[in-house]
N, C-alpha and C positions, 0 to 999 in steps of 0.2 A: 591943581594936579597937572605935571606936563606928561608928555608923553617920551617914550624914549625913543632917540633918532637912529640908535644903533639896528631896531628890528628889522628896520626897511631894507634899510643897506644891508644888514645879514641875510636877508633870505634871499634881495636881487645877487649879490654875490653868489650863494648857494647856486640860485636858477641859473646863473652864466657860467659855474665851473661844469654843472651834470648835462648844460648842453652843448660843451665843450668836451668832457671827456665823452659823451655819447656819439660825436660829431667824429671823435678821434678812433674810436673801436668799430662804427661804421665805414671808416675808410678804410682801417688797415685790414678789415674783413674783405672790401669790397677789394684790395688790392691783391688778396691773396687769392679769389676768384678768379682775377682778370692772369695770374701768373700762370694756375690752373690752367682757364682755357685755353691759353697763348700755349703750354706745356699739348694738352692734348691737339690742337690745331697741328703742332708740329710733330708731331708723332704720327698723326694721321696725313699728312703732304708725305712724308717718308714712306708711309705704306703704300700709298697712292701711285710715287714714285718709280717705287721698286718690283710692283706688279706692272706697272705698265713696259717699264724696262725687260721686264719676265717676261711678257707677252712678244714686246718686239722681238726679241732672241731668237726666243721659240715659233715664230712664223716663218722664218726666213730659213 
């Protein structure tokens, strides 16, 4: 009785496509994060901005 050579390979395949496509939904998550915080970082320097600029105005 042999054994068959295809199981091995079938499931090492399997294990390298789902830590591939796992590798691939962890970054495009982790990229939309980062666009996110880039998004709110700059909406908050504009606020920062525009009060400060309010302030100078209004002293003088």
């Amino acid at each position: 009785m042999t054994t068959p050579t295809t199981g091995s390979t079938g499931t090492s395949f399997w294990k390298i496509l789902a830590i591939v496509i796992g590798v691939l939904i962890v970054v495009s998550i982790g990229w939309s994060l980062v666009k996110a915080v880039a998004w709110i970082v700059v909406v908050g320097l504009v606020i920062v901005g525009a009060f400060t600029v309010f302030k100078a105005l209004t002293k003088s």
